[in-house]
N, C-alpha and C positions, 0 to 999 in steps of 0.2 A: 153538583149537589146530590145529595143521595136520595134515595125512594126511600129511606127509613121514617114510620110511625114513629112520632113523639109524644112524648106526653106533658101534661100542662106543667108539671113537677118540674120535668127539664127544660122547659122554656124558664122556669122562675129560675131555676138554678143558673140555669148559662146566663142569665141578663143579670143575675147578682156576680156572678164571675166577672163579667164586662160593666159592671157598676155602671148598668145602663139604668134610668126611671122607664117608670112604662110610657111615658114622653120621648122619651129615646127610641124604645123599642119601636112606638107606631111610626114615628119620623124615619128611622130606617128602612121599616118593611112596607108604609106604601098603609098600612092599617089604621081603622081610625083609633085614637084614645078608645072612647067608648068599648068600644069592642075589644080592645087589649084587654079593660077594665074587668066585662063580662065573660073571657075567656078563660078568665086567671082566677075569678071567683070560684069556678068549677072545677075538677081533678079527673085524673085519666086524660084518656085522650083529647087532642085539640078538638073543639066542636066546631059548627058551622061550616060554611062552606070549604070542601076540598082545597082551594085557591086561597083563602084564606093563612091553614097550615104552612100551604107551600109556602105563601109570601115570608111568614115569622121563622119557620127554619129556614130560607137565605139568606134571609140575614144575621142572622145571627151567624150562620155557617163562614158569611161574607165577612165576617168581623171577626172569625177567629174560633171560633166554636166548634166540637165535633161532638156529634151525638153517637151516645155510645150504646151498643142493639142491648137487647133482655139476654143477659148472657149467664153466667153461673150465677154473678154476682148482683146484677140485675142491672137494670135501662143505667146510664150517669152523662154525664159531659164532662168536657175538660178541655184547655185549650190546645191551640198548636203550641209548640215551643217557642216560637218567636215572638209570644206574650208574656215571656217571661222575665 
């Protein structure tokens, strides 16, 4: 898994890629609803605890996902290939 900062933008993004609900999302990362609910309500970076973040980018990560750094283009995801 990477040490890369996400942001709330790329988590919505990569869980519409993986046509996850945010049901999905907390059942893979261990997080509760609620709090997927209240993360997602806000933009920029993931809020709350440290451990928190880390848990929703593995999984997602874990499921296919690659988060892509602030680069010319700026922050995105996209999958591996063998989601294709």
């Amino acid at each position: 898994m990477s040490i890369l900062k996400v942001s709330i933008e790329q988590v919505k993004a990569a869980r519409a890629l993986l046509r996850w609900s945010q049901s999905d999302m907390a059942e893979a990362s261990g997080v509760s609803l609620p709090t997927i609910k209240r993360l997602e309500a806000a933009t920029g970076a993931i809020g709350g605890r440290e451990e928190t973040g880390t848990m929703i980018q593995a999984a997602l990560e874990a499921a296919g996902v690659i988060f892509l750094a602030d680069g010319e283009e700026g922050p995105g995801v996209r999958l591996r290939k063998e989601h294709f």
